[in-house]
C-alpha positions as a Markdown table, in Angstrom:
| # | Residue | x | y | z |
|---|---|---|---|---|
| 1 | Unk | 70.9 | 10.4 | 5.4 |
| 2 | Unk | 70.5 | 12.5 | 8.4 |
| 3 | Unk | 67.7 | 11.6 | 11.0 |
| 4 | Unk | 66.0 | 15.1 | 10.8 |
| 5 | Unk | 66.1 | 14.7 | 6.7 |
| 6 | Unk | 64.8 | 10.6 | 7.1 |
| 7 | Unk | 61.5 | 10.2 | 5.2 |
| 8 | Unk | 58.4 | 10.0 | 7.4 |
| 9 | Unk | 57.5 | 7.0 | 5.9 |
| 10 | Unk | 60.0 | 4.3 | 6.6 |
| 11 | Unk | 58.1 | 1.3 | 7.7 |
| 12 | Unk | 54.4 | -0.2 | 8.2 |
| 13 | Unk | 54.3 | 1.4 | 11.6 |
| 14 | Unk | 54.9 | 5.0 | 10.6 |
| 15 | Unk | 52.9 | 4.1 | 7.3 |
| 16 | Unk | 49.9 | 3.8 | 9.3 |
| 17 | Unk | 50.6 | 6.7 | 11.6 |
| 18 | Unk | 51.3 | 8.7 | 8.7 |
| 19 | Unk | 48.0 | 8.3 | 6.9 |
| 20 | Unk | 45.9 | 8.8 | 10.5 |
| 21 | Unk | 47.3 | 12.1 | 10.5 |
| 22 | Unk | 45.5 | 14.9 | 10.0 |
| 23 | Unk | 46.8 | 18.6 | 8.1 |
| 24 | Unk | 45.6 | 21.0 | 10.6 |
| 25 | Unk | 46.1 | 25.0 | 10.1 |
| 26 | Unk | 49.1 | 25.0 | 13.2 |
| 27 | Unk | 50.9 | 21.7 | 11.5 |
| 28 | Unk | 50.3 | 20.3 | 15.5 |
| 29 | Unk | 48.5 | 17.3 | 16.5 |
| 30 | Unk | 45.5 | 17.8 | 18.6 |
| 31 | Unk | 46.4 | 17.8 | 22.2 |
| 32 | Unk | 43.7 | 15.3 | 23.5 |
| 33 | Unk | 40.3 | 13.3 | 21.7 |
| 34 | Unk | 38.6 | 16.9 | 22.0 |
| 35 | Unk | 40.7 | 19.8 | 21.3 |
| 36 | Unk | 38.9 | 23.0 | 19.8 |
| 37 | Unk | 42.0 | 24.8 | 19.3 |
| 38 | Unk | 42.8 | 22.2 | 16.4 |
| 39 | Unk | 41.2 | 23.2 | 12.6 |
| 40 | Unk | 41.1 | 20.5 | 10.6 |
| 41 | Unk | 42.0 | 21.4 | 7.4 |
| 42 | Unk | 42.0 | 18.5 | 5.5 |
| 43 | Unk | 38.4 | 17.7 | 6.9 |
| 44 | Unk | 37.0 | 20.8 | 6.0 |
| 45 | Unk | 38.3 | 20.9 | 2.5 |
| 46 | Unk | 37.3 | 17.3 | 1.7 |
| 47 | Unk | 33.7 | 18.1 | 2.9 |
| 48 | Unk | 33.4 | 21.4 | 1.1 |
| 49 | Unk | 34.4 | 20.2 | -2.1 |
| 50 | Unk | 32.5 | 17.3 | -2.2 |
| 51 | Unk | 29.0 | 19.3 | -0.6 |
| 52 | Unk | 30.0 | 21.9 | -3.6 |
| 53 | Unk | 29.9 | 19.0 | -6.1 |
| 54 | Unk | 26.9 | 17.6 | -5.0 |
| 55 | Unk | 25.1 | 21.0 | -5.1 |
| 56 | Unk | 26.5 | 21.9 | -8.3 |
| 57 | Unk | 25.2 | 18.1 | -9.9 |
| 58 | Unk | 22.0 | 18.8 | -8.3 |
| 59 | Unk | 21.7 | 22.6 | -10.0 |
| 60 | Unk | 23.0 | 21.2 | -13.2 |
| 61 | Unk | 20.0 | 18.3 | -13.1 |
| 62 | Unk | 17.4 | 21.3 | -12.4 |
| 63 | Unk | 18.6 | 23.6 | -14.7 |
| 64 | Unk | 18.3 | 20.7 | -17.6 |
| 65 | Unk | 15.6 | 18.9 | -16.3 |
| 66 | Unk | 13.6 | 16.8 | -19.5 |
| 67 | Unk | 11.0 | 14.5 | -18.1 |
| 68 | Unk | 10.7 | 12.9 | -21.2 |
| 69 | Unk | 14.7 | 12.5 | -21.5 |
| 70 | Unk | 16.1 | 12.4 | -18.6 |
| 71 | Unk | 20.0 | 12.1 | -18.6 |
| 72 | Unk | 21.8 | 9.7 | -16.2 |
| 73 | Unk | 22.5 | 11.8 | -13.7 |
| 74 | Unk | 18.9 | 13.1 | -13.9 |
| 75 | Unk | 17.7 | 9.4 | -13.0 |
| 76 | Unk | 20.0 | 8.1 | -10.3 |
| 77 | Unk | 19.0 | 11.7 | -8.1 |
| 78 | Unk | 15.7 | 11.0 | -9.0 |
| 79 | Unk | 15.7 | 7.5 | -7.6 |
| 80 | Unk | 17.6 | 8.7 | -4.1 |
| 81 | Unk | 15.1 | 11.8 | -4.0 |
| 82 | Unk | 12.4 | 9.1 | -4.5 |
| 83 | Unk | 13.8 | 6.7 | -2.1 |
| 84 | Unk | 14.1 | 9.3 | 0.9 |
| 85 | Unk | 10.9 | 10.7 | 0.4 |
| 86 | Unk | 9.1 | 7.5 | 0.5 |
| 87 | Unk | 11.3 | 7.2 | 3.9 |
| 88 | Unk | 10.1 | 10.2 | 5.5 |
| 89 | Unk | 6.4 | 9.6 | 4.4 |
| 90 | Unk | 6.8 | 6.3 | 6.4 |
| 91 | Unk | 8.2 | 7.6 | 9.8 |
| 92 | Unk | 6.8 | 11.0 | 9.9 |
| 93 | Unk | 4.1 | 11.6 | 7.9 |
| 94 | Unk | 3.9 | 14.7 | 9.6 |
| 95 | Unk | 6.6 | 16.1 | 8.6 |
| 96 | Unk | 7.4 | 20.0 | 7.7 |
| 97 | Unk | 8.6 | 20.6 | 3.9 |
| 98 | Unk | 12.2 | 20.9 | 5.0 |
| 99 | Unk | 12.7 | 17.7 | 6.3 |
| 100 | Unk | 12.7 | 15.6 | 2.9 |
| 101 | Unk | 15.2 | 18.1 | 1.6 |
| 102 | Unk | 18.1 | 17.8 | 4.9 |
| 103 | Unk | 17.1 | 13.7 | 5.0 |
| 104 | Unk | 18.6 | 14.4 | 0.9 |
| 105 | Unk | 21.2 | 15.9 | 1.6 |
| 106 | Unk | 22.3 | 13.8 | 4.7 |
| 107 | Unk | 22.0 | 10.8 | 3.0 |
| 108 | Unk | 24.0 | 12.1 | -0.2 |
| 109 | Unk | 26.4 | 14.2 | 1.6 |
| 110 | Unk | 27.3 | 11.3 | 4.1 |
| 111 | Unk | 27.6 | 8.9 | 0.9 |
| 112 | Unk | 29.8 | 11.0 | -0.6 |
| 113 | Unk | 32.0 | 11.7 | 2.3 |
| 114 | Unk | 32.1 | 7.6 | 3.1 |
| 115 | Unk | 33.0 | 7.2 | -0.9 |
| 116 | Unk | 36.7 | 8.7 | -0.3 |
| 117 | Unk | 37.3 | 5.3 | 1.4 |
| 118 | Unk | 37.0 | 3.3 | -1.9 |
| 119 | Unk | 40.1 | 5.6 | -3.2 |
| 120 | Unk | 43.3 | 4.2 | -3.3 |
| 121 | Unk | 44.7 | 5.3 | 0.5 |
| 122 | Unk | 48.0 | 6.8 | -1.3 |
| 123 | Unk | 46.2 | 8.4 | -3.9 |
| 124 | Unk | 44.7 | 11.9 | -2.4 |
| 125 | Unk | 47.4 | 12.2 | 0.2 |
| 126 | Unk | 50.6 | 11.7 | -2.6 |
| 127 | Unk | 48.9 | 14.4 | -4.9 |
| 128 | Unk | 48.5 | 17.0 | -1.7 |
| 129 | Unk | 52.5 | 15.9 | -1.4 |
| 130 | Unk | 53.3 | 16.9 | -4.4 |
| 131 | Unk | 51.5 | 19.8 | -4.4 |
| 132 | Unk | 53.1 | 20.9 | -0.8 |
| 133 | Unk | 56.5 | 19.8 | -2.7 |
| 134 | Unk | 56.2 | 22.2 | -5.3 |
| 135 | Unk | 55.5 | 25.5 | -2.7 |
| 136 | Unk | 59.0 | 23.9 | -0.6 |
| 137 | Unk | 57.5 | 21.8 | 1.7 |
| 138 | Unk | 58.7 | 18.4 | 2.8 |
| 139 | Unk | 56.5 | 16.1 | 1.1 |
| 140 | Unk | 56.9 | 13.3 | 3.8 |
| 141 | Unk | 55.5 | 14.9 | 6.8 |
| 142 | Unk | 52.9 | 16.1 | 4.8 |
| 143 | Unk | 49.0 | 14.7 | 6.4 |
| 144 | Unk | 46.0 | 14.4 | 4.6 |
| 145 | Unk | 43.4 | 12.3 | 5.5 |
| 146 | Unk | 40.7 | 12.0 | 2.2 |
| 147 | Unk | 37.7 | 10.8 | 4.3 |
| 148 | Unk | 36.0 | 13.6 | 6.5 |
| 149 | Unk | 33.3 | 11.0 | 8.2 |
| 150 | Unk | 37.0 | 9.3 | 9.7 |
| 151 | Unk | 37.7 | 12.3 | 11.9 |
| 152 | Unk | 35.2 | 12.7 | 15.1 |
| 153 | Unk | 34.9 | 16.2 | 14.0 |
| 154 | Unk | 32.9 | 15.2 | 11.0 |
| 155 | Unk | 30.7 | 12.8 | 12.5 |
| 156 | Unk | 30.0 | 14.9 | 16.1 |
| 157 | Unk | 29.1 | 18.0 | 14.3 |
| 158 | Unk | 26.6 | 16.3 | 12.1 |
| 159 | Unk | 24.9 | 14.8 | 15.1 |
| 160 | Unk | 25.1 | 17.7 | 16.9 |
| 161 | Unk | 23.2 | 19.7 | 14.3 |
| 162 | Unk | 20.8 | 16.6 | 14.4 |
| 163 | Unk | 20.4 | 17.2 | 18.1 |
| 164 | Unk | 19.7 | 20.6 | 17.5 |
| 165 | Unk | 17.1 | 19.8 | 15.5 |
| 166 | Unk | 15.8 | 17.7 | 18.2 |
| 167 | Unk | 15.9 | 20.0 | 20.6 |
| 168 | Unk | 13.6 | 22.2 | 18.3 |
| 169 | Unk | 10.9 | 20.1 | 17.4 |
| 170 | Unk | 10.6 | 19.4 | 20.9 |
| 171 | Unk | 9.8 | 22.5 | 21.9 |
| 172 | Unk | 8.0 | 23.3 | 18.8 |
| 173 | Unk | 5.5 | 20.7 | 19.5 |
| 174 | Unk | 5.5 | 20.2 | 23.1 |
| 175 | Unk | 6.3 | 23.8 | 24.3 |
| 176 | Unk | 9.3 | 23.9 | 26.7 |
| 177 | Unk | 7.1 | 23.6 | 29.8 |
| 178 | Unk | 6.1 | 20.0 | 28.2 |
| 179 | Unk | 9.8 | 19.5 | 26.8 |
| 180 | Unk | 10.8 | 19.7 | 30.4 |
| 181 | Unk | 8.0 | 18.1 | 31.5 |
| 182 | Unk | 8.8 | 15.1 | 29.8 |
| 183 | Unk | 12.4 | 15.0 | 31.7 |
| 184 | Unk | 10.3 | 14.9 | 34.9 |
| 185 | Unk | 8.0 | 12.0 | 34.5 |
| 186 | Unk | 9.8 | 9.8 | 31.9 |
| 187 | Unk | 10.4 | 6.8 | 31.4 |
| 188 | Unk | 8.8 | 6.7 | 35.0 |
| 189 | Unk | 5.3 | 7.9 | 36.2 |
| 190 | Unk | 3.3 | 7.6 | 38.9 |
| 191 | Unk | -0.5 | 9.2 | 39.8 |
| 192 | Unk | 1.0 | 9.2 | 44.0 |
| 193 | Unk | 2.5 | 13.0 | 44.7 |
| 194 | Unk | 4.9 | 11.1 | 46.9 |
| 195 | Unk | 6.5 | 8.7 | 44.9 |
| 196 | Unk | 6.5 | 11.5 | 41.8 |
| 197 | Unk | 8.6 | 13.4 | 44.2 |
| 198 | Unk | 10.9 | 10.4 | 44.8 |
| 199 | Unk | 10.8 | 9.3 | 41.0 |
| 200 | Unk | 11.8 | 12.5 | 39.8 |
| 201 | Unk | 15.9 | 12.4 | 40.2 |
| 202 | Unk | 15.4 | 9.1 | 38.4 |
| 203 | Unk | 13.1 | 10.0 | 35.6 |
| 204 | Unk | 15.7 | 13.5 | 35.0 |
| 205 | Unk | 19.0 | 11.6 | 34.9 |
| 206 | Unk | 17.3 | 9.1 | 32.6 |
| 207 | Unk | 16.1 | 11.2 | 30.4 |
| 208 | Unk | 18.9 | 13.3 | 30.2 |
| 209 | Unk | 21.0 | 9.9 | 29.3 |
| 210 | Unk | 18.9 | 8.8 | 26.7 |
| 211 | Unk | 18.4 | 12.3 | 25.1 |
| 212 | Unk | 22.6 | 12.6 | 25.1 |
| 213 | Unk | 23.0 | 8.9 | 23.4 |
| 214 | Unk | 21.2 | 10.2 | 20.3 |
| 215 | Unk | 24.0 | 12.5 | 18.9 |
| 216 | Unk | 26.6 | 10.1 | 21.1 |
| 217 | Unk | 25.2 | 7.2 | 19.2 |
| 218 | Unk | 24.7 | 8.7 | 15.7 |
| 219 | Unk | 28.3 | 10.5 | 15.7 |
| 220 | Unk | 30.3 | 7.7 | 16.9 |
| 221 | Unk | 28.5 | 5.2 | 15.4 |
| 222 | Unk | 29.5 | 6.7 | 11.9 |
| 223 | Unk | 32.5 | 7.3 | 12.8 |
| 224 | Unk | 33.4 | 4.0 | 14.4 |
| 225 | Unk | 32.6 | 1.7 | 11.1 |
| 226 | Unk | 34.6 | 4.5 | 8.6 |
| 227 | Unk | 37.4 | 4.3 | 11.0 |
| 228 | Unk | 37.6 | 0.3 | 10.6 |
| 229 | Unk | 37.1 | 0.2 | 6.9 |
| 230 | Unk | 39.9 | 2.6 | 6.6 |
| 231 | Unk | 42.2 | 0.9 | 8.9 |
| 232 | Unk | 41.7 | -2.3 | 6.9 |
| 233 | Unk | 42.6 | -0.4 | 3.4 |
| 234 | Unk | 45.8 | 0.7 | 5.2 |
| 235 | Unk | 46.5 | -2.9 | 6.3 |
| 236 | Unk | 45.8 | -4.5 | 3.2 |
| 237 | Unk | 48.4 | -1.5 | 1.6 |
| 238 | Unk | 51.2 | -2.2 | 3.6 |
| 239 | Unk | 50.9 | -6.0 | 1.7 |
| 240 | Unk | 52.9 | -3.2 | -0.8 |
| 241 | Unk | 55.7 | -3.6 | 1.6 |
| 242 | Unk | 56.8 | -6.9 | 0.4 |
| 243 | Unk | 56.6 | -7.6 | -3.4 |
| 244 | Unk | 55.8 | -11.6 | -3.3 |
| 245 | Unk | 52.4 | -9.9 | -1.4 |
| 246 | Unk | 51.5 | -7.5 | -3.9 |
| 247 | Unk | 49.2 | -9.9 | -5.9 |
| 248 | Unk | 47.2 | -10.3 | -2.7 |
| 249 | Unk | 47.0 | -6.8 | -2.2 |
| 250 | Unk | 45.6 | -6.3 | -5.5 |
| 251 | Unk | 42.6 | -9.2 | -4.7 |
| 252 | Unk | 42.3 | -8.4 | -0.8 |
| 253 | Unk | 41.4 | -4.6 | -2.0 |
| 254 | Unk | 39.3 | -5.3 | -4.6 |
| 255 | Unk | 37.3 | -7.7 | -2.7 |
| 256 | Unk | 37.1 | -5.0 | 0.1 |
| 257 | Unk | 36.2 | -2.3 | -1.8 |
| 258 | Unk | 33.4 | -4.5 | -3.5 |
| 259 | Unk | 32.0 | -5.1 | 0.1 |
| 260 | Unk | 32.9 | -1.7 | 1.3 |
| 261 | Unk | 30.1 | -0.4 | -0.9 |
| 262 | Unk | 27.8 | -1.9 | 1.2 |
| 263 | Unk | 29.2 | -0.3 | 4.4 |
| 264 | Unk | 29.2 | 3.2 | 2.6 |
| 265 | Unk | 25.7 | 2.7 | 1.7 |
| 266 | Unk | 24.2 | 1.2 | 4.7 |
| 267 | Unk | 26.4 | 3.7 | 6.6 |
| 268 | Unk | 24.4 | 7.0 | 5.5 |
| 269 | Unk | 21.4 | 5.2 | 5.0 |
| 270 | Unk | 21.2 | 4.6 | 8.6 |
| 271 | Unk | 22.7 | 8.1 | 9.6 |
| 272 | Unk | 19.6 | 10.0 | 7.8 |
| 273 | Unk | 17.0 | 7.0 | 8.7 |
| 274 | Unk | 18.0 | 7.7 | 12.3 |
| 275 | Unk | 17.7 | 11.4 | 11.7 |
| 276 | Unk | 14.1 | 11.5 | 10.8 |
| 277 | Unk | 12.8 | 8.9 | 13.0 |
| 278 | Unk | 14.7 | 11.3 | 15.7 |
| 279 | Unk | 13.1 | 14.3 | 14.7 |
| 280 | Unk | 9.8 | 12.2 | 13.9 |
| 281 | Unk | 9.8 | 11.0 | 18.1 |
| 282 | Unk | 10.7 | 14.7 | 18.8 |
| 283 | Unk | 7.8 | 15.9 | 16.8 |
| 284 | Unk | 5.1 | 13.8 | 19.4 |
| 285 | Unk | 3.0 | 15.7 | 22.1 |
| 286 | Unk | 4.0 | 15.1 | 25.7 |
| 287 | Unk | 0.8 | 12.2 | 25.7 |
| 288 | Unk | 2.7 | 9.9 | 22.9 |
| 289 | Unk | 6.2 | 10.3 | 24.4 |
C-alpha cells in the first residue's frame, strides 16, 4: 500500500491525533490556539442539533402539558426548571424575568453538549466516515469531534456572551459613569485626593484583570475538565489495540463513564451557577461593589 493511500489511523499515536481533529469548512487545521479564519464545522453542527433537540423536547412538553399526568419527560424538565429557579431566587433575588430562562437553557444546553463524552469515541466520528465514504471521500482522514464544549470555540463564545451580559447589567444598574467609576477606585480607595491619584493605575489594571478572568475563567475552565475526560476515553480506547486488553477496556470505560456523569453534571451546574452569581454582582450599585 502506497504512503499517500495508508490509512490515517495506523497506531495509538495517530489514533489520538485523529480523534483531536476537528472537520473545518477549508479541511485545514487552524493555524495557531486562536484563528478566526477556521469554521468549525463539526462544532457547530453538534451544538445545533442538540440546542434543536432540546428546544423541540421542551415545545413538545408545553404543547402536551397535563398537570395531573405528567409524562416522563414532562417531570425530569420540571425538576431542572425547578432546580434553577430555586438557584436564581437564592443569588439574585433581584433578578429580571429573563434570567431564569438563559440560567435553563445554560445549564441544559451545556449538559447536553458535555453528554457526547459518554458516547463511544468511535461511534459519531465512524458514522460521519461512512457517510463521507459514500459521497467519495476518504473515510480515514475524515475529523469529527462529537463534543462541542472540547473545542475552545465552544466554551469562549459561551463566556463571552456571559461577559456581555456582564457588561450590561453593569451599566444598567450603575450607569457607565459608575461602571467606570468602579474601575477607578476598586478594589482600592482612599478619602486623600493624593493618594486617589496615585491609587488609580493600580485600582484600573486590577479591575480590568479581574473583570477579564470571568469569561477567561468560565471558558477555560469548561473547557479544561471536557478536554481531560475526553483524552482519558481515548486512552482507555486504544486498550482496543491489543486484544488480551480489551476486557479492561470494557471495565475501565464503564467505570469512567459512571463517574464521568458526575463531571458532566457538576460541569454545567457550575458554568450557569457562575453565570448568575456573575450577573447577580454585576446587577449591585457602585456602593455594594
Amino acid at each position: 500500500m502506497s504512503e499517500s493511500n495508508a490509512p490515517a489511523i495506523s497506531n495509538p499515536v495517530e489514533y489520538i491525533q485523529h480523534h483531536l481533529g476537528n472537520m473545518t469548512h477549508n479541511g485545514e487545521r487552524p493555524a495557531s490556539l486562536v484563528d478566526f479564519s477556521v469554521f468549525f464545522v463539526d462544532t457547530f453542527v453538534m451544538s445545533l442539533i442538540l440546542a434543536l433537540a432540546f428546544a423541540f423536547a421542551a415545545w413538545k412538553v408545553g404543547k402536551n402539558l397535563d398537570p395531573d399526568k405528567p409524562t416522563g419527560m414532562q417531570n425530569i424538565l420540571e425538576t431542572v426548571v425547578e432546580f434553577v429557579n430555586q438557584q436564581v431566587k437564592d443569588i439574585f433575588p433581584t433578578a429580571d424575568k429573563w434570567v431564569g430562562p438563559l440560567a435553563i437553557t445554560i445549564f441544559v444546553w451545556v449538559a447536553l453538549m458535555n453528554t457526547m463524552d459518554i458516547i463511544p469515541v468511535d461511534l459519531i466520528p465512524s458514522l460521519v466516515a461512512g457517510v463521507a465514504g459514500v459521497f467519495g471521500y476518504d473515510p480515514h482522514h475524515v475529523y469529527w469531534k462529537a463534543v462541542p464544549t472540547t473545542n475552545l470555540d465552544t466554551t469562549f463564545a459561551l463566556a463571552l456572551l456571559v461577559f456581555g451580559l456582564i457588561i450590561f447589567y453593569n451599566i444598567k444598574h450603575k450607569g457607565l459613569f459608575g461602571y467606570m467609576k468602579v474601575f477607578a477606585t476598586h478594589p482600592f480607595s482612599a478619602s486623600n485626593p493624593i493618594v486617589k491619584v496615585l491609587l488609580f493605575p493600580i485600582n484600573v489594571v486590577m479591575t480590568a484583570i479581574e473583570e477579564v478572568a470571568k469569561p477567561v475563567s468560565l471558558g477555560l475552565r469548561l473547557f479544561g475538565n471536557m478536554f481531560a475526560g475526553e483524552l482519558l476515553f481515548l486512552l482507555i480506547a486504544l486498550l482496543a489495540f491489543s486484544y488480551w486488553a480489551m476486557p479492561g477496556q470494557v471495565v475501565l470505560g464503564v467505570l469512567w463513564s459512571i463517574f464521568h456523569i458526575l463531571v458532566i453534571l457538576l460541569q454545567a451546574f457550575i458554568f450557569m451557577l457562575l453565570t448568575i452569581v456573575y450577573l447577580g454582582l454585576a446587577s449591585q450599585g457602585t456602593d455594594e461593589h
